[in-house]
NUPA-810551 format. One record per residue: residue in three letters; residue number from 0; x, y, z of N, C-alpha, C in turn. Coordinates in Angstrom, 1 decimal. Atoms other than C-alpha are relative to their C-alpha. Layout:
BEGIN
REC   code   pos      n_u      n_v      n_w     ca_u     ca_v     ca_w      c_u      c_v      c_w
REC    ALA   NUM        X        Y        Z        X        Y        Z        X        Y        Z
...
This chain:
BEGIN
REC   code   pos      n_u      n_v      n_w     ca_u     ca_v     ca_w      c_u      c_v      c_w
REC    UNK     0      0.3      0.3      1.3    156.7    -41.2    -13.9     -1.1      1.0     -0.6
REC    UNK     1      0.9     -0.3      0.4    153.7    -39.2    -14.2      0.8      1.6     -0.4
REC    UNK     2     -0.8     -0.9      0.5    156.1    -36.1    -14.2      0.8      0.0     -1.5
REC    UNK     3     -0.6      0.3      1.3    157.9    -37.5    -16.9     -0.6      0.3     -0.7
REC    UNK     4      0.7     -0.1      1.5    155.1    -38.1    -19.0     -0.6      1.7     -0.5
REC    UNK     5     -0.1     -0.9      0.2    153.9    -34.5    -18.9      1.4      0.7     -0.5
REC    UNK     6     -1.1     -0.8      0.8    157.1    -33.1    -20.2      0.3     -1.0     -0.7
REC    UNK     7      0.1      0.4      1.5    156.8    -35.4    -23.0     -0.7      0.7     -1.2
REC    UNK     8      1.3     -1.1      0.6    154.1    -32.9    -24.1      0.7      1.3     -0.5
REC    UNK     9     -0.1     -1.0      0.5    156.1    -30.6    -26.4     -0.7      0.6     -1.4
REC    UNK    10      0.9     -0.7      1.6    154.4    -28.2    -29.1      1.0      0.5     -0.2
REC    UNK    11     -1.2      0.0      1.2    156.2    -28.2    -32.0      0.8     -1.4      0.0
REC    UNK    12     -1.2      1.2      0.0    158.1    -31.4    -31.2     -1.0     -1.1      1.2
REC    UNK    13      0.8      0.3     -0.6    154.9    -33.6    -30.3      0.2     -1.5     -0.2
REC    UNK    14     -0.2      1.5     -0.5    154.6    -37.1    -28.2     -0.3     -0.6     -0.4
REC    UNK    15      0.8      1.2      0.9    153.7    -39.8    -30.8     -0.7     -1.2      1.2
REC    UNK    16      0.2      0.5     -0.9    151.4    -41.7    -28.3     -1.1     -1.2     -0.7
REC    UNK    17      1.1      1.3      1.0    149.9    -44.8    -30.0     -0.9     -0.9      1.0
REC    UNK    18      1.1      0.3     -1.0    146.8    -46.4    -28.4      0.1     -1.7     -0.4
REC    UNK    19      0.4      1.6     -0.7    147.0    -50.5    -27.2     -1.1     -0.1      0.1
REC    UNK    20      1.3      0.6     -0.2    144.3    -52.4    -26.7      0.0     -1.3      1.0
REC    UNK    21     -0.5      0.6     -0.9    146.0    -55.1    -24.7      1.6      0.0      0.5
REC    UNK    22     -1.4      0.0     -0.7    148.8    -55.9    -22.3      1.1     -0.6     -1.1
REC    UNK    23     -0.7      0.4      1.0    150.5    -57.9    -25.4      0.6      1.6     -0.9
REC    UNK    24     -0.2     -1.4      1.2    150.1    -54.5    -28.2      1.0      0.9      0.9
REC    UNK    25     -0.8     -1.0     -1.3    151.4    -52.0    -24.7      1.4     -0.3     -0.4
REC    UNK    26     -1.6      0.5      0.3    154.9    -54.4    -24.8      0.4      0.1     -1.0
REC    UNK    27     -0.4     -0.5      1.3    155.1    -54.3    -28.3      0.4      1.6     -0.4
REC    UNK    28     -0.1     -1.7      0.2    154.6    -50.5    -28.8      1.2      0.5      1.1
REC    UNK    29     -1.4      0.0     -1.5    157.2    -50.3    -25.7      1.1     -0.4     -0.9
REC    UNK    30     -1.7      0.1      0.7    159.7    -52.1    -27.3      0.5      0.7     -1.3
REC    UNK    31     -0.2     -0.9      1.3    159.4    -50.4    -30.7      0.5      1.2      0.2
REC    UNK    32     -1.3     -1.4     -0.7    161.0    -47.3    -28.4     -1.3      0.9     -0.3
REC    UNK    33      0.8     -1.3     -0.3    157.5    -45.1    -28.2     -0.2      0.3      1.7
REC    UNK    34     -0.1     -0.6     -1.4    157.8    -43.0    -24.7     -1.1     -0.3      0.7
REC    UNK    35      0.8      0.2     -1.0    154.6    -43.6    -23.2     -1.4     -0.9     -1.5
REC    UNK    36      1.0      0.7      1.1    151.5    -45.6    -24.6     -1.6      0.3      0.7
REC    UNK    37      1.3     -0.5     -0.6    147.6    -44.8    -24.1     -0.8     -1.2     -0.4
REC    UNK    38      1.4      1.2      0.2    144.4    -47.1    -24.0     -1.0      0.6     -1.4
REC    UNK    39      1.2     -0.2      0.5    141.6    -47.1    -26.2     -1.2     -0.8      0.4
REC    UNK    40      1.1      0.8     -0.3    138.2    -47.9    -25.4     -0.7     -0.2     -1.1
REC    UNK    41      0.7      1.2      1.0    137.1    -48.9    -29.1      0.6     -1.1     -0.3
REC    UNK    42     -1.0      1.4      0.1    140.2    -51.3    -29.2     -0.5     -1.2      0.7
REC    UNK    43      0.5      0.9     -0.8    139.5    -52.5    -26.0     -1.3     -0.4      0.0
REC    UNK    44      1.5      0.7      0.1    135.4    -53.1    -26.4      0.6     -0.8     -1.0
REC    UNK    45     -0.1      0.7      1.0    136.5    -55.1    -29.6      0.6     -1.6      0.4
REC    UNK    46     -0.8      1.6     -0.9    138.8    -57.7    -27.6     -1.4     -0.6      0.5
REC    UNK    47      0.7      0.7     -0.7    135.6    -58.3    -25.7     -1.4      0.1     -0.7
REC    UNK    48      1.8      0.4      1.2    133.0    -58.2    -28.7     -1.3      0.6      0.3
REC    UNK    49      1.1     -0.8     -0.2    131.5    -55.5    -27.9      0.1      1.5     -0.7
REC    UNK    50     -0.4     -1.3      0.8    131.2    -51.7    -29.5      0.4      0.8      0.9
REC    UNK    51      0.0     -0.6     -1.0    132.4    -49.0    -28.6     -0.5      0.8      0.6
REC    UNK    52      1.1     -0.5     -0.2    130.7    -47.3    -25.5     -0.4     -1.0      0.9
REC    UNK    53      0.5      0.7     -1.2    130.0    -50.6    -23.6      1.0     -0.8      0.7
REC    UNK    54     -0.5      0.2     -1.0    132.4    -51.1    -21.4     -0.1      1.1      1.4
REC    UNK    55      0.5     -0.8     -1.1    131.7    -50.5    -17.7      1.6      0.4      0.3
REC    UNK    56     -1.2     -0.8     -0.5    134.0    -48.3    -15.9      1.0     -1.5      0.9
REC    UNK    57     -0.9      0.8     -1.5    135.1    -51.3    -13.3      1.4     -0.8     -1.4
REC    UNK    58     -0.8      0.7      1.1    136.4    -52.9    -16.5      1.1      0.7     -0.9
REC    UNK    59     -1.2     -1.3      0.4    138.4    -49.7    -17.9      0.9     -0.4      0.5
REC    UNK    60     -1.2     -0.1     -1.3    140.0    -49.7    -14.9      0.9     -0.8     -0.1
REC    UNK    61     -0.7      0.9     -0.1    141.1    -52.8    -14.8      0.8     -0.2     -1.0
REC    UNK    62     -0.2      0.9      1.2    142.0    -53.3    -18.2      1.2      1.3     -0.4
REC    UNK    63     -1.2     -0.9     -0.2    144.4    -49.8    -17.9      0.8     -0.3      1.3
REC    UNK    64     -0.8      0.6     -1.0    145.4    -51.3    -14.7      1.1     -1.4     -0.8
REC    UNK    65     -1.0      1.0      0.7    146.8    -54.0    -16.5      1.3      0.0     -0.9
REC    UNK    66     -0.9     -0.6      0.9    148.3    -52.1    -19.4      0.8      0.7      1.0
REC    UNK    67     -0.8     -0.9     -0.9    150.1    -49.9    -16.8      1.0     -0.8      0.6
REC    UNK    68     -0.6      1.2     -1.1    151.4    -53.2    -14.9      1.2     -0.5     -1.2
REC    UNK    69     -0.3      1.0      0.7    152.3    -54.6    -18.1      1.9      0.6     -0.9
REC    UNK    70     -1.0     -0.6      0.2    155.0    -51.8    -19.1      1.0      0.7      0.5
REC    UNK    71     -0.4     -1.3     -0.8    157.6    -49.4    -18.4      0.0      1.1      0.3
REC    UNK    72      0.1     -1.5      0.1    156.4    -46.5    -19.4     -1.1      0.9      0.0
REC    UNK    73      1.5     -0.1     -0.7    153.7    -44.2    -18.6     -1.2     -0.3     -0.6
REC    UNK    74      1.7      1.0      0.2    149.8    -45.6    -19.3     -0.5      1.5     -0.1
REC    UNK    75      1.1     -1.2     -0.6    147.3    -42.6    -20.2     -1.7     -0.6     -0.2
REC    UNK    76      1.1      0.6      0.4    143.8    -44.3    -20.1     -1.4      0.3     -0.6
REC    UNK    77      1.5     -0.6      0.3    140.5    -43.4    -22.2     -0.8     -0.1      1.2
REC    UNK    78      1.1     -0.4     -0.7    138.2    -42.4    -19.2     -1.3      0.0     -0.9
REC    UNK    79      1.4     -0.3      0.6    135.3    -41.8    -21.7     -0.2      0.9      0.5
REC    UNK    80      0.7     -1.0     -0.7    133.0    -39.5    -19.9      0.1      0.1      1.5
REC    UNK    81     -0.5      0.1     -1.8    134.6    -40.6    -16.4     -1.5     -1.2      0.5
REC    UNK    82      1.1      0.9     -0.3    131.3    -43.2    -16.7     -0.9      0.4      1.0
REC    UNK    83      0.7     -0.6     -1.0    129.6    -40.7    -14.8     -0.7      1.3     -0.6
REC    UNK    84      0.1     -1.9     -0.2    127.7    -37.5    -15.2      0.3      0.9      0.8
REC    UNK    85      0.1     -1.3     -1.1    127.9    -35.8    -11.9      1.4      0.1      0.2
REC    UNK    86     -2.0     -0.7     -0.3    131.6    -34.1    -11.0      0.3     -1.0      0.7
REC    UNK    87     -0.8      1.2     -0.7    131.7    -36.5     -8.0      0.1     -1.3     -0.5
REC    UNK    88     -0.2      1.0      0.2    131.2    -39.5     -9.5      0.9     -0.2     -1.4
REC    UNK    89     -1.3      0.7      1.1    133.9    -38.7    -12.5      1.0      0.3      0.7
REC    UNK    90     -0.7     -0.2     -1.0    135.9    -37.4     -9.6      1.1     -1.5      0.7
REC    UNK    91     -0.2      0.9     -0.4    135.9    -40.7     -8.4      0.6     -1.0     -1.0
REC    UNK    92     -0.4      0.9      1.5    136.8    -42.7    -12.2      1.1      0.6      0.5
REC    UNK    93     -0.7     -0.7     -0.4    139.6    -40.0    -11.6      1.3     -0.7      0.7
REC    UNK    94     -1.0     -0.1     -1.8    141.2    -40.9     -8.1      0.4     -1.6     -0.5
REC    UNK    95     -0.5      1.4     -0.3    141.1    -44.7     -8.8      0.5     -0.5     -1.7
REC    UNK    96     -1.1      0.1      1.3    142.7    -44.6    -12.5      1.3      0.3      0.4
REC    UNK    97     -1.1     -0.7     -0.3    145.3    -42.6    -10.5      0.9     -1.4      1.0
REC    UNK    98     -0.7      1.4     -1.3    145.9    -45.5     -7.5      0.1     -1.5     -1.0
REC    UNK    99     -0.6      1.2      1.2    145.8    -47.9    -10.9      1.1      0.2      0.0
REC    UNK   100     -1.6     -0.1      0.8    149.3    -46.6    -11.4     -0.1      0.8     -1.6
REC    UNK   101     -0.5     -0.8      1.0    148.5    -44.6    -14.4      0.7      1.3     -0.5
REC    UNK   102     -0.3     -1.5     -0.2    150.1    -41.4    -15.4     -0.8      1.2     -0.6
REC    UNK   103      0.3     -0.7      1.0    147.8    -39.9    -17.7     -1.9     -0.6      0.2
REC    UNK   104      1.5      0.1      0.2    143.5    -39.8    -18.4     -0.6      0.7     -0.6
REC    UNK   105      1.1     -1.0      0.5    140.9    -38.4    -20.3     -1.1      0.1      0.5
REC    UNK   106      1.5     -0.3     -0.5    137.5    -36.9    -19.6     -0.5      0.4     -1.3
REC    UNK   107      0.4     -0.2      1.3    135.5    -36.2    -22.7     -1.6      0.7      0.7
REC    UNK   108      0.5     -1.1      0.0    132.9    -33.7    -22.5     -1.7     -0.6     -0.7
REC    UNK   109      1.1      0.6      0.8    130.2    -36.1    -24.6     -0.8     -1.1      1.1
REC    UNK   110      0.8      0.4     -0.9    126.8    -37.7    -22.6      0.4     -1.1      0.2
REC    UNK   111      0.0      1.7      0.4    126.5    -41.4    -24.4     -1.5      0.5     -0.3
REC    UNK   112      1.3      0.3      0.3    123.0    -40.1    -25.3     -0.1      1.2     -1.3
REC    UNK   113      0.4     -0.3      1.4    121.7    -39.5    -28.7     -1.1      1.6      0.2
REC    UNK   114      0.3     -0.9      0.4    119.5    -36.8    -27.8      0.5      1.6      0.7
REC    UNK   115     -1.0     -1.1     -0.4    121.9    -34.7    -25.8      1.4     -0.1     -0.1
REC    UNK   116     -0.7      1.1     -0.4    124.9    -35.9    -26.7      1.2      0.6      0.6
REC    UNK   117     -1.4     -0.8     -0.5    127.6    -32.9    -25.2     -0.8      0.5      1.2
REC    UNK   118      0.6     -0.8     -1.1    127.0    -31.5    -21.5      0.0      1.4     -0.3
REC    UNK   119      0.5     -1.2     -0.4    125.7    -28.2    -20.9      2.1      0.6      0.3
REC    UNK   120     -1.0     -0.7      0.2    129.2    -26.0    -20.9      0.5      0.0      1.3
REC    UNK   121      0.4     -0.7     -1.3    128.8    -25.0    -17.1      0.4     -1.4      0.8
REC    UNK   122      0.0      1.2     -0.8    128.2    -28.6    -16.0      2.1     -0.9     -0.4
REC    UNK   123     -0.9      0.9      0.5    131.0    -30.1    -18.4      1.2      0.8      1.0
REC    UNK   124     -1.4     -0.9     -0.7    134.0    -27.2    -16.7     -0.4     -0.9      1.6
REC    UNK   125      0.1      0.5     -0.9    132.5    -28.4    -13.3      0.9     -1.7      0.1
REC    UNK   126     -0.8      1.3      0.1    133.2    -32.2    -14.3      1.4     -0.1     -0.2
REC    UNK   127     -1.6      0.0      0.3    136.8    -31.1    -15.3      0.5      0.5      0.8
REC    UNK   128     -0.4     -0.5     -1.7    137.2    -29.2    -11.8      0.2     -1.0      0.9
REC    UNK   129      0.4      1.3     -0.3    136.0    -32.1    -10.5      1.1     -1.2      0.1
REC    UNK   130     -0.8      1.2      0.6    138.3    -34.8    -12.1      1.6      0.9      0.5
REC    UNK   131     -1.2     -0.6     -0.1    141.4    -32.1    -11.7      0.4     -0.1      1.6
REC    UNK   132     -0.2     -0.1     -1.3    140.8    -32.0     -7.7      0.6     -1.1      0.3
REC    UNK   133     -0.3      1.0     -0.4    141.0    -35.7     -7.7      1.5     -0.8     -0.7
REC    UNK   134     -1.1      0.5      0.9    143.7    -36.1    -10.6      1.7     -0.1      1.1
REC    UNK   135     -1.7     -0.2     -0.5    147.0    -34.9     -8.1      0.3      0.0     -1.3
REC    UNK   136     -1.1      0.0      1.2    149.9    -35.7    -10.3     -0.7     -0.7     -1.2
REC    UNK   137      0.2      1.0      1.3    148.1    -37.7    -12.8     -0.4      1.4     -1.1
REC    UNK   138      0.3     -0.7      1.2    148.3    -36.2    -16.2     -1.9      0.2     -0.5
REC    UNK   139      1.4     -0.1      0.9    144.2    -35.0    -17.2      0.0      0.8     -0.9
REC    UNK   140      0.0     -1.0      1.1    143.7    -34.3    -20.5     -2.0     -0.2     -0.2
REC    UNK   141      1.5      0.0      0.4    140.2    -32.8    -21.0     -0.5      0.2     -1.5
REC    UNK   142      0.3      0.4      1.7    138.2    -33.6    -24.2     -1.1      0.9     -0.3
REC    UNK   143      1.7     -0.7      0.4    135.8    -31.1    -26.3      0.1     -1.2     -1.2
REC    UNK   144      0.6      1.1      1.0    133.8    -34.0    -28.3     -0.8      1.2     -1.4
REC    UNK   145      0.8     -1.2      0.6    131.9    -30.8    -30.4      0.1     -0.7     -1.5
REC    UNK   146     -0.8      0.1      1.4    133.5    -32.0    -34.0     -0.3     -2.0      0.0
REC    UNK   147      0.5      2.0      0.2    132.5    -36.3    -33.4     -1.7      0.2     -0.3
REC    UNK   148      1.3      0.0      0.3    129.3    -34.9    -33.3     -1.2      0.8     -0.5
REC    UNK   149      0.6     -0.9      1.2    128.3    -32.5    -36.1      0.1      1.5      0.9
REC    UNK   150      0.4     -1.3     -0.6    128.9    -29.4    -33.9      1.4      0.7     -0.3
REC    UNK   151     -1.3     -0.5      0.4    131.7    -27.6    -36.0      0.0      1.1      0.4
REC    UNK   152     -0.3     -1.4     -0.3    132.0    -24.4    -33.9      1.0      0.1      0.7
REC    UNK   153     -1.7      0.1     -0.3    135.3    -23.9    -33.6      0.1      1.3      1.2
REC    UNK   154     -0.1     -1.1     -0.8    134.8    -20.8    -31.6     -0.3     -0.7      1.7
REC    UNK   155      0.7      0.5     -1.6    132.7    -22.9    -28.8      1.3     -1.4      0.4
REC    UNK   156     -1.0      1.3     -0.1    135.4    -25.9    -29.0      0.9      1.0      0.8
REC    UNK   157     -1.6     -0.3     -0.3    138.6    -23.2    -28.1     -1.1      0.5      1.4
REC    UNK   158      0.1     -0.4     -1.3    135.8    -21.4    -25.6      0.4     -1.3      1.1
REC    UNK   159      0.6      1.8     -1.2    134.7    -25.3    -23.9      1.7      0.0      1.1
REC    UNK   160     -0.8      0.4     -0.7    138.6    -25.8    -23.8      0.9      1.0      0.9
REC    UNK   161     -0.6     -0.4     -1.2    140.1    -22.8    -22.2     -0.8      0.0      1.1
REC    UNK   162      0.8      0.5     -1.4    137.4    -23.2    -19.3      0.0     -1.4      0.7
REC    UNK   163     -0.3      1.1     -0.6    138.8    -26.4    -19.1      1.0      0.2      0.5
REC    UNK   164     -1.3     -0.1     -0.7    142.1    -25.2    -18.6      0.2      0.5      1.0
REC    UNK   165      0.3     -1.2     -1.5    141.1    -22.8    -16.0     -0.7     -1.0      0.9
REC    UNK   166      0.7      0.8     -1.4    139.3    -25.7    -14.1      1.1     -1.3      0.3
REC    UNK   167     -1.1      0.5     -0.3    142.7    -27.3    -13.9      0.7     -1.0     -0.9
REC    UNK   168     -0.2      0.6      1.0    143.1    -29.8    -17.2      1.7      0.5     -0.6
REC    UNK   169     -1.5     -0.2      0.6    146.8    -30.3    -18.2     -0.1      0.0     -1.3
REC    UNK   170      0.5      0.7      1.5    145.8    -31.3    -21.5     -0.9     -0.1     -1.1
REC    UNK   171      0.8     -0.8      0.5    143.8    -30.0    -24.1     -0.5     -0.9     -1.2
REC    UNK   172      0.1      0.3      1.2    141.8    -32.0    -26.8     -1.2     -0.2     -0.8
REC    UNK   173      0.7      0.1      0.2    139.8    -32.1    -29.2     -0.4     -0.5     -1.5
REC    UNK   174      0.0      1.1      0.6    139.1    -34.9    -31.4     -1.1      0.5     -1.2
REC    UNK   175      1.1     -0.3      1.0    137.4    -34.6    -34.8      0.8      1.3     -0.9
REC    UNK   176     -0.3     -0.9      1.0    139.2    -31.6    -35.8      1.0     -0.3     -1.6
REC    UNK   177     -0.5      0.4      1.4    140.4    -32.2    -39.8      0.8      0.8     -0.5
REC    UNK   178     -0.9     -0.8      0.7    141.9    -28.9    -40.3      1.5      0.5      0.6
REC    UNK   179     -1.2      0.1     -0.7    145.8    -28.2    -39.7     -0.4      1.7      0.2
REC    UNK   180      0.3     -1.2     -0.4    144.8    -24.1    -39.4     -1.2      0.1      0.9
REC    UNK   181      1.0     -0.2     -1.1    141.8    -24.9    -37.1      1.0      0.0      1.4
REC    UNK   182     -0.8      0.6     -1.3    144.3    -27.1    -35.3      1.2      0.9      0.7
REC    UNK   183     -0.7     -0.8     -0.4    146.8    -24.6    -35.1     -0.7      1.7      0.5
REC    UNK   184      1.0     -1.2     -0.7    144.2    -21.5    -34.0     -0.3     -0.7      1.3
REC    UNK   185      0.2      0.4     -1.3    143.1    -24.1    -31.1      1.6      0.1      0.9
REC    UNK   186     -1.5     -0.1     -0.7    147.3    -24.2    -30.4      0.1      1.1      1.1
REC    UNK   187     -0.4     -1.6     -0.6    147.2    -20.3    -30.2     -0.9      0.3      0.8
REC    UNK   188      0.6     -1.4     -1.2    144.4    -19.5    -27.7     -0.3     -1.0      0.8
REC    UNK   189     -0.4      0.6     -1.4    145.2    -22.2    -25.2      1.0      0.2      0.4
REC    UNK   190     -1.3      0.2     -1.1    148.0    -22.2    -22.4      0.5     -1.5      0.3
REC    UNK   191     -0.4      0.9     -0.3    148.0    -26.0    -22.1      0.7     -1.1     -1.2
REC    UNK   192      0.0      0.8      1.1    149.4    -28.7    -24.5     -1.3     -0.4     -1.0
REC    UNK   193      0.9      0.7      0.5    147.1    -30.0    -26.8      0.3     -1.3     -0.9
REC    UNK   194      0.2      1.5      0.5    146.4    -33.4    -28.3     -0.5      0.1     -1.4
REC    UNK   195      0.7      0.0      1.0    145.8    -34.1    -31.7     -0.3     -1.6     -0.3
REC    UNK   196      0.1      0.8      0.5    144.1    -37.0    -33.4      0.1      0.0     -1.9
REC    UNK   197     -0.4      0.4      1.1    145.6    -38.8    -36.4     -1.7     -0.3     -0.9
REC    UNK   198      1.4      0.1      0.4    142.5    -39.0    -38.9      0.5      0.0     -1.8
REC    UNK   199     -0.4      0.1      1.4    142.4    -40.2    -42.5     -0.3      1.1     -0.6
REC    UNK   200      0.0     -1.4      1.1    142.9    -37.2    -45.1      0.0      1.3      0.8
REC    UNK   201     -0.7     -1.3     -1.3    144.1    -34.7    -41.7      0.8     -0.3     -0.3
REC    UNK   202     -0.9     -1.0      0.1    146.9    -33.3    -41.4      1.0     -1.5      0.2
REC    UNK   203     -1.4      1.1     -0.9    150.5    -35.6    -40.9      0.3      0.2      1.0
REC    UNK   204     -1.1     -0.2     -1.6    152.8    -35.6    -38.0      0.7      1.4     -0.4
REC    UNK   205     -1.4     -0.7      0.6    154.8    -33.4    -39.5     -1.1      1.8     -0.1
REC    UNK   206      0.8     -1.3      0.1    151.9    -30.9    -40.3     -0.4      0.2      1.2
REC    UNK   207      0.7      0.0     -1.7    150.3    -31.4    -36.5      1.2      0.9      0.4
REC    UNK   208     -1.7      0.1     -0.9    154.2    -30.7    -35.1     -0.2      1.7     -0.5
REC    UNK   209      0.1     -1.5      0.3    154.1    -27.3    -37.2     -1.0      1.0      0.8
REC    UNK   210      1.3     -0.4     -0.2    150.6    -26.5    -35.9      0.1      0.2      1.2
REC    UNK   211     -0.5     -0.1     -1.5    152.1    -26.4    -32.3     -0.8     -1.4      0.9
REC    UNK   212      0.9      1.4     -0.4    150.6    -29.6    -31.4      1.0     -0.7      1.0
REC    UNK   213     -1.4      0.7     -0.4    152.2    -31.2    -28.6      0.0     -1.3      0.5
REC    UNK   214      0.3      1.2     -0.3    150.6    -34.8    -28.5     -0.5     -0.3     -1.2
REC    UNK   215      0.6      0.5      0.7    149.6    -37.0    -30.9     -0.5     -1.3      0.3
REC    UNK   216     -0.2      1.3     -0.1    147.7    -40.2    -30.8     -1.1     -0.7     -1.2
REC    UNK   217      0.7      0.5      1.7    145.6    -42.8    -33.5     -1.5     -0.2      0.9
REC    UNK   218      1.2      0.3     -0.4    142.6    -43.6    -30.8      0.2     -1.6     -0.4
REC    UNK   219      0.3      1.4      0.7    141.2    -47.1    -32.6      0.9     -0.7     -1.1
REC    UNK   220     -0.2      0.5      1.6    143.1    -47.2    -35.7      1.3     -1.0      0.1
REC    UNK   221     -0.5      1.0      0.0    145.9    -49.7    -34.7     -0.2     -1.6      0.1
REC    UNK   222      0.7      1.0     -0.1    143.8    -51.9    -33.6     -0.7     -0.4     -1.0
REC    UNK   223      0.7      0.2      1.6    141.4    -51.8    -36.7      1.2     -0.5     -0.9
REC    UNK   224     -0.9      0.8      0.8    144.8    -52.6    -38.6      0.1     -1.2      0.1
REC    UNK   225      0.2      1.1     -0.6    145.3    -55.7    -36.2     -0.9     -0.9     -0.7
REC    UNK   226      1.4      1.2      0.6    141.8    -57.0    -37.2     -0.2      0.3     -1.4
REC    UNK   227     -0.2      0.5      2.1    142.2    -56.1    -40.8      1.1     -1.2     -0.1
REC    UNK   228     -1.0      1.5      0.7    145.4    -58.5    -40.9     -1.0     -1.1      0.7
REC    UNK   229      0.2      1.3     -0.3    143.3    -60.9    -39.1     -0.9     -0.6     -1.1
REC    UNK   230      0.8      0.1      0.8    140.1    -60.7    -41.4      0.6     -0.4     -1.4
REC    UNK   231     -0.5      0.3      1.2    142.4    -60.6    -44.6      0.8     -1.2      0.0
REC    UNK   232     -0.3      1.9     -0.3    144.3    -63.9    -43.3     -1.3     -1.1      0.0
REC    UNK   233      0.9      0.3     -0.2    140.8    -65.3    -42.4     -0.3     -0.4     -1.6
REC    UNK   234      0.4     -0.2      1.6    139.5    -64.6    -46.1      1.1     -0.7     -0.7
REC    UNK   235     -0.9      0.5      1.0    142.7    -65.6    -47.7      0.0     -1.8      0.2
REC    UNK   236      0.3      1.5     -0.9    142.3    -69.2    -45.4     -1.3     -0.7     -0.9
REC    UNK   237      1.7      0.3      0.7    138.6    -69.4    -46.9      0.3     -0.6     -1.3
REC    UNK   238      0.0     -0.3      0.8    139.9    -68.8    -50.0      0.9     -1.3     -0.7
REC    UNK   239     -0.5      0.5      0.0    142.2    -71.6    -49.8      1.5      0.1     -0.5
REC    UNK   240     -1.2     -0.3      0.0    145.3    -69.6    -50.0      0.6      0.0      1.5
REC    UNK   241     -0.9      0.2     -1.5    148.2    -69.6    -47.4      1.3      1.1      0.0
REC    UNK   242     -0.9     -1.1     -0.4    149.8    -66.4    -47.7      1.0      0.6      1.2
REC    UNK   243     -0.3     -0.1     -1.8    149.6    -65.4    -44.1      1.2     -0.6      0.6
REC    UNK   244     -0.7      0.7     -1.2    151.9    -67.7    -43.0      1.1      0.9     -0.2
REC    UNK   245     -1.1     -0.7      0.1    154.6    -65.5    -44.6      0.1      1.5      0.7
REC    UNK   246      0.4     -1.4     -0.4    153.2    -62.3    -42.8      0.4      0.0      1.7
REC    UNK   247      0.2     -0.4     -1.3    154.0    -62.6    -39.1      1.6      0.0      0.3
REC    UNK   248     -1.7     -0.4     -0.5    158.0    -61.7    -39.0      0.2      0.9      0.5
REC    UNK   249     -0.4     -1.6     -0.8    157.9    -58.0    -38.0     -0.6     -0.6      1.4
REC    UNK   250      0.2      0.2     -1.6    155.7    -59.4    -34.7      0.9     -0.8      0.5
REC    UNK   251     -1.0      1.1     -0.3    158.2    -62.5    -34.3      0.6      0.7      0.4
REC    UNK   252     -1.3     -0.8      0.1    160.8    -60.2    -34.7      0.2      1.0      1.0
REC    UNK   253      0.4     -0.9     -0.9    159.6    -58.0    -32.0     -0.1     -0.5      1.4
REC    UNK   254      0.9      1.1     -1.2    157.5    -60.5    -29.7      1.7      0.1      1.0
REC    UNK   255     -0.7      0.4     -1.2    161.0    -61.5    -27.7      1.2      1.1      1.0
REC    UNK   256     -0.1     -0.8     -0.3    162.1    -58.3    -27.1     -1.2      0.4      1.3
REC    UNK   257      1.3      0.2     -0.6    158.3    -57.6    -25.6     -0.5     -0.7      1.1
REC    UNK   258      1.3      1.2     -1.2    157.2    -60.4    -24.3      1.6     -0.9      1.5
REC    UNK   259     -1.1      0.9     -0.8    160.7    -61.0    -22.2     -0.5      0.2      1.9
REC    UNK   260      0.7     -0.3     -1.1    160.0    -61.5    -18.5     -1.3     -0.6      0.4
């Protein structure tokens, strides 16, 4: 499977890979006929009422273990920062996302701390050496964070990621980017696929696909939909309207497809 999912990674003709938040959303998105499905970890903190950022690694795990269990197709799971700074210990997030059964992971290149918040260049290639030794078959896609966090140098984003690709990363991304000619200059001076993220007032599918892009996914924003219909049911309830009831046929209509088994 994990073969599979890498040669779903074509540029020019890229993997619409939509991010779940639980084993329910995975089935769904499965039966809707998308090829493989990925985690999020601002989805998933939100199920457990928390932001995102605080979930521990044991609970990732588990919670991509599940999503992986729960479908047929391949799982790629937000790692975060591999919940680790040192190579061996994202090495280790690595090996046992892999014996989860997933086919796919990220490593992201960002601390969790406000006053450093991207590793040192040198350390971050190390951590993606690192994660790659332990990856085997599993799809790693390494993350330059540079652009989430006010550091628009597009030059240091394409260096970060070909030194990721040279430390073994199948998978190239880098989140934040807005422009479809940035995104297509990061295309041209890597050798690996790259990832784009969907982003309000970026680029479409259609423009990414041109841009040689050969993954796409939304991160949080499915889920934020999710809890918009819930909040706007909520409110409409308050409100002493009963709209909602007429709004849940596309999931009905899906659900037993999904949820069969």
């Amino acid at each position: 499977m994990r073969a599979d999912f890498l040669a779903l990674h074509r540029p020019g003709d890229p993997l619409l890979l939509p991010n779940a938040w639980d084993a329910g959303s995975a089935r769904i998105l499965a039966a809707l006929g998308f090829a493989a499905v990925a985690t999020t970890s601002s989805g998933f903190a939100a199920t457990l009422g928390r932001p995102d950022g605080a979930v521990t690694r044991d609970e990732a795990l588990a919670h991509a273990a599940a999503l992986a269990a729960a479908v047929d197709v391949p799982v790629s799971a937000d790692l975060e920062n591999g919940f680790a700074d040192s190579p061996a210990d994202v090495a280790r997030t690595v090996a046992e996302a892999r014996a989860a059964g997933l086919a796919g992971g990220s490593v992201e290149d960002a601390t969790g701390r406000d006053d450093e918040p991207l590793y040192d260049r040198a350390l971050a290639v190390e951590r993606v050496a690192a994660a790659a030794e332990a990856a085997g078959d599993l799809v790693l896609t390494a993350r330059c964070e540079n652009h989430l966090y006010g550091r628009d140098d597009l030059a240091d984003t394409i260096a970060r990621l070909q030194a990721y690709q040279e430390a073994g990363a199948h998978v190239l991304y880098a989140p934040g980017l807005r422009d479809a000619a940035a995104i297509a200059t990061v295309c041209r001076e890597v050798d690996r696929p790259v990832n784009a993220l969907l982003v309000a007032g970026g680029p479409t599918p259609q423009e990414l696909a041109d841009a040689g892009v050969a993954r796409i996914s939304v991160g949080g924003t499915f889920a934020w939909n999710a809890l918009t219909a819930l909040v706007d049911a909520a409110r409409e309830l308050q409100a002493g309207g009963v709209g909602f009831l007429d709004r849940t046929g596309p999931a009905r209509d899906v659900m037993p497809q999904a949820f069969r088994g």
